[in-house]
Short mmCIF file of the C-alpha atoms (twelve columns), coordinates in Angstrom:
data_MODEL
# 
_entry.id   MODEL 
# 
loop_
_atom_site.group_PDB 
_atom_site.id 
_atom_site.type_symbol 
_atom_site.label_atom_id 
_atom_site.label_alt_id 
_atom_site.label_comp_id 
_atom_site.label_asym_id 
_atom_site.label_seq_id 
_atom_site.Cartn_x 
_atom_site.Cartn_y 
_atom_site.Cartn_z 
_atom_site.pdbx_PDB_model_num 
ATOM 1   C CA . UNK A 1   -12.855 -46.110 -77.633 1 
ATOM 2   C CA . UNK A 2   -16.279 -47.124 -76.811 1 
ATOM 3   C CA . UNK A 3   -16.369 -45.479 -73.298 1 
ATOM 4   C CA . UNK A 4   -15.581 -42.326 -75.218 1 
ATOM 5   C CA . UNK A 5   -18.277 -42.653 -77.543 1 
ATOM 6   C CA . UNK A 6   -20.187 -43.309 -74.630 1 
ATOM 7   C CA . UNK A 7   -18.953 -40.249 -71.960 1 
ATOM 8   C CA . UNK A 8   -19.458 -37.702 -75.377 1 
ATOM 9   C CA . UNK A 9   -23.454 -38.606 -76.315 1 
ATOM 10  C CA . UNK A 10  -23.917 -38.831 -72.775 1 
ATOM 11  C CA . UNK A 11  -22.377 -35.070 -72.490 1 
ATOM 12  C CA . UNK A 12  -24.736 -33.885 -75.403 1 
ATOM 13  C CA . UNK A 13  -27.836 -35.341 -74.475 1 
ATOM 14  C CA . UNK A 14  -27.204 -33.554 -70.805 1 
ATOM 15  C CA . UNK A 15  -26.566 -29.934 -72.622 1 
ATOM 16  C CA . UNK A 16  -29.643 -30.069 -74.678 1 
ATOM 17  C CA . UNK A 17  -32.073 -31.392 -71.963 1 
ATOM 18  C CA . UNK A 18  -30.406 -28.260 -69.577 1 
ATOM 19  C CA . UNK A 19  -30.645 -26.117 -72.570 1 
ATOM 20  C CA . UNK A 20  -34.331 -27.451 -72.339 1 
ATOM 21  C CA . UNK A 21  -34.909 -26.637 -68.912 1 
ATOM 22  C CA . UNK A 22  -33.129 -23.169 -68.848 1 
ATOM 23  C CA . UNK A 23  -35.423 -21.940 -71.484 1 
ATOM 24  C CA . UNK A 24  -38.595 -23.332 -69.864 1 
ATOM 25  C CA . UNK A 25  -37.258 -21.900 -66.326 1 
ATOM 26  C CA . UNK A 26  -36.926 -18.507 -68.210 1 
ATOM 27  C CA . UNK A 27  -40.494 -18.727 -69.394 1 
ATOM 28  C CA . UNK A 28  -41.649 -19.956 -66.424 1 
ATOM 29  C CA . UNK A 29  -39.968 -16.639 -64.549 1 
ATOM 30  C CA . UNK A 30  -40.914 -13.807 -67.292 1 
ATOM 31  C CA . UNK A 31  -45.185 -15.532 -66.969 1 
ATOM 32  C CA . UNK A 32  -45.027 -16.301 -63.291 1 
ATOM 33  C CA . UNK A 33  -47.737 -14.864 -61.546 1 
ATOM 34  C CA . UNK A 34  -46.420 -14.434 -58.336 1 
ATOM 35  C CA . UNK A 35  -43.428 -12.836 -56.646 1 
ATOM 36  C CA . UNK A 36  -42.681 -16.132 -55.101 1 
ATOM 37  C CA . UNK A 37  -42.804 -18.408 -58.413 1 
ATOM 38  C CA . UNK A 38  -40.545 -15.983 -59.657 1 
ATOM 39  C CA . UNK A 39  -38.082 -16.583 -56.655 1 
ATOM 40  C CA . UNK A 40  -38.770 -19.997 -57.287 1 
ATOM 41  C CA . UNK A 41  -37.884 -19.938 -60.896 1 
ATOM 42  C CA . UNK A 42  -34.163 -18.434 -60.087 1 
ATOM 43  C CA . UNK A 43  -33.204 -20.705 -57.705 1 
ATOM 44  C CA . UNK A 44  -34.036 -23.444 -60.495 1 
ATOM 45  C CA . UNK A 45  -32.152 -20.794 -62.708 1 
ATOM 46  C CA . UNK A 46  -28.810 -21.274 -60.603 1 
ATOM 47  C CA . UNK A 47  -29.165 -25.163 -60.554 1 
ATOM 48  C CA . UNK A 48  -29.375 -25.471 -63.948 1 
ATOM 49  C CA . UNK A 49  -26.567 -23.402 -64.392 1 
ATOM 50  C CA . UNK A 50  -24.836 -25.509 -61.670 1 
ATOM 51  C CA . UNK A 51  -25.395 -28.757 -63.765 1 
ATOM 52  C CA . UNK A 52  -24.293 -26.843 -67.287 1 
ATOM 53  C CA . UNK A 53  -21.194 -25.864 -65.639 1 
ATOM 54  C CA . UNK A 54  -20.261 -29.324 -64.161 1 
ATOM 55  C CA . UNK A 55  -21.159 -31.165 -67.634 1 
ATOM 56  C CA . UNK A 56  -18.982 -28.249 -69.130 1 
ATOM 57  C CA . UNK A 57  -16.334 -29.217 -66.803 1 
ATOM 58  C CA . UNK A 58  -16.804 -32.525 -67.851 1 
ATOM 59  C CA . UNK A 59  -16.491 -32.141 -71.279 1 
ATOM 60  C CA . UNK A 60  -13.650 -29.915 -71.504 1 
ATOM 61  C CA . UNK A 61  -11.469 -31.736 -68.418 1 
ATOM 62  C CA . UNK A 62  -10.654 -28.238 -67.071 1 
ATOM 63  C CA . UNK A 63  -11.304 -28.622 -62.970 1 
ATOM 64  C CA . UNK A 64  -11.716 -24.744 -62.270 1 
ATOM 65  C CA . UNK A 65  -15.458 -25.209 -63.622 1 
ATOM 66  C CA . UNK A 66  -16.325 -26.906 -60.425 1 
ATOM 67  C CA . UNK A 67  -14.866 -24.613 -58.426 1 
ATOM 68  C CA . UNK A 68  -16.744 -22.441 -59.833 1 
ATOM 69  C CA . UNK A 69  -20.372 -24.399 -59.389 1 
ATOM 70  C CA . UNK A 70  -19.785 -24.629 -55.909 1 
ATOM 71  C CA . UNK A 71  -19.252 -20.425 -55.930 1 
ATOM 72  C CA . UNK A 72  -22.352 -20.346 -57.715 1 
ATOM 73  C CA . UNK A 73  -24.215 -22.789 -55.520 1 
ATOM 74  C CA . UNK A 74  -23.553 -20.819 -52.348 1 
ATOM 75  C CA . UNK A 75  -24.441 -17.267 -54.063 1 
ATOM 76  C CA . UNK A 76  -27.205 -18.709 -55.077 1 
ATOM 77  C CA . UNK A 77  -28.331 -20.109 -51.854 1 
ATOM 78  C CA . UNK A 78  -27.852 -16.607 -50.222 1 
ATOM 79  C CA . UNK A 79  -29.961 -14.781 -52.810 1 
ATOM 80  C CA . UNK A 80  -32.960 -17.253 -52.549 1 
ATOM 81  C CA . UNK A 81  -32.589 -16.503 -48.775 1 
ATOM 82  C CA . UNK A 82  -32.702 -13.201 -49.024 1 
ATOM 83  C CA . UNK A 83  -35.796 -13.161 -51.827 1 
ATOM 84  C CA . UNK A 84  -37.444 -15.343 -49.075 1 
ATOM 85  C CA . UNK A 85  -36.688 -13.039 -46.306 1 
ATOM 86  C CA . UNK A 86  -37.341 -10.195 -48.863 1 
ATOM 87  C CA . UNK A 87  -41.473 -11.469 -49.385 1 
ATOM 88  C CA . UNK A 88  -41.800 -12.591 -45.662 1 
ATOM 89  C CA . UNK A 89  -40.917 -9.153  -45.166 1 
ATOM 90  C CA . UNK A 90  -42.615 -6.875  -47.878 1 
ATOM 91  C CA . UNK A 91  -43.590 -8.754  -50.987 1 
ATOM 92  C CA . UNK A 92  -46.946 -10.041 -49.556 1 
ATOM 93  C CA . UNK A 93  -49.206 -11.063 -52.523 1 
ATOM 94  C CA . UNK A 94  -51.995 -8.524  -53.047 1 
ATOM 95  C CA . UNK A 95  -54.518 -10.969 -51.685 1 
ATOM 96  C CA . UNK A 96  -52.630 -10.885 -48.465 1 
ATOM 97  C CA . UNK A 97  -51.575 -7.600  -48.383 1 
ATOM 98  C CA . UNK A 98  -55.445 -6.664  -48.894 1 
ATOM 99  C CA . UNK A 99  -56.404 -9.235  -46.221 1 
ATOM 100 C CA . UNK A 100 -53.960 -8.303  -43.855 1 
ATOM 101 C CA . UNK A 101 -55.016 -4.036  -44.032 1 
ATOM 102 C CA . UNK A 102 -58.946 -5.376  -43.372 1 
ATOM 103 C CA . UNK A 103 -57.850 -6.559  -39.852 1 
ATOM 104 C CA . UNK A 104 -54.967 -4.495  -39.105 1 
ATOM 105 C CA . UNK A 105 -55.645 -3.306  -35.703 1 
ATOM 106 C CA . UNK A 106 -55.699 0.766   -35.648 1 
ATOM 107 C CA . UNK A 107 -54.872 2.634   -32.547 1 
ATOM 108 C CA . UNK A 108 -57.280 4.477   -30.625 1 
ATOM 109 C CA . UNK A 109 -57.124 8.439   -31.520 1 
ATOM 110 C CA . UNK A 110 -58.525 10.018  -27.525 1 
ATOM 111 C CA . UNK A 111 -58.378 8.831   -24.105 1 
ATOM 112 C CA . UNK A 112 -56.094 6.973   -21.945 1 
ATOM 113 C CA . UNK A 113 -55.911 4.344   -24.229 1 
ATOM 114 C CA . UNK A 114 -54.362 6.599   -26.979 1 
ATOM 115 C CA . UNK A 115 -51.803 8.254   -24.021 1 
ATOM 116 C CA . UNK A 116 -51.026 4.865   -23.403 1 
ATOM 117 C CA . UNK A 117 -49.940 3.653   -27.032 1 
ATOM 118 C CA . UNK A 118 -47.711 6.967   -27.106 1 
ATOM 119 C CA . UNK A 119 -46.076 5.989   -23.757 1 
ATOM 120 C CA . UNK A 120 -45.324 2.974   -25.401 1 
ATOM 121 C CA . UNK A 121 -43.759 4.011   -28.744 1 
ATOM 122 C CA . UNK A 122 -41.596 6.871   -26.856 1 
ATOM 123 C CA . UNK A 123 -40.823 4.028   -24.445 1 
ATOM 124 C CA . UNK A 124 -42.198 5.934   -21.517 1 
ATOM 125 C CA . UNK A 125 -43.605 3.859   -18.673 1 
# 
């Protein structure tokens, strides 16, 4: 009877401090400043979620939950790739994206130099 006792404060103290958590990862997603402390904040998102489901599982002795985790967990994983692919890509921060027109390199308008870039994009030698 003890280890009951035990297993069932054990389960409640672990749903309020990922109750906890979710809420502050919320806030932390709707203030973040940045696209990528946003990113940041939904991959903590789907761990917490990961960890209610598992102490759900726990609780209620049903073994589908973690099935279910482990679904989660590799979504998850494929959607923080793709955010991270998706801000390598296009989501520069403004600083950068400011910084990186300055020295963007513009193509010569006249000359052989500008016959030369066209070559190139047409793939003529």
């Amino acid at each position: 009877m003890m280890a009951q006792t035990v297993l069932s404060a054990a389960i409640g103290f672990a749903l309020v401090l990922l109750s906890a958590a979710l809420l502050l990862t919320v806030l932390r997603i709707v203030r973040g400043p940045t696209l990528p402390d946003r990113v940041l904040g939904l991959d903590m998102l789907v761990a917490i979620a990961i960890g209610l489901i598992a102490v759900i599982a726990i609780k209620t002795g049903f073994d589908l939950y973690i099935d279910i985790a482990i679904a989660l967990g590799l979504v998850g994983f494929l959607a923080t790739v793709a955010f991270a692919r998706f801000i390598l890509t296009r989501g520069l921060a403004p600083e950068q994206s400011a910084e990186a027109a300055s020295t963007k390199k513009r193509p010569p308008k006249r000359g052989k130099a500008a016959q030369a870039v066209r070559r190139k994009r047409r793939g003529v030698r």
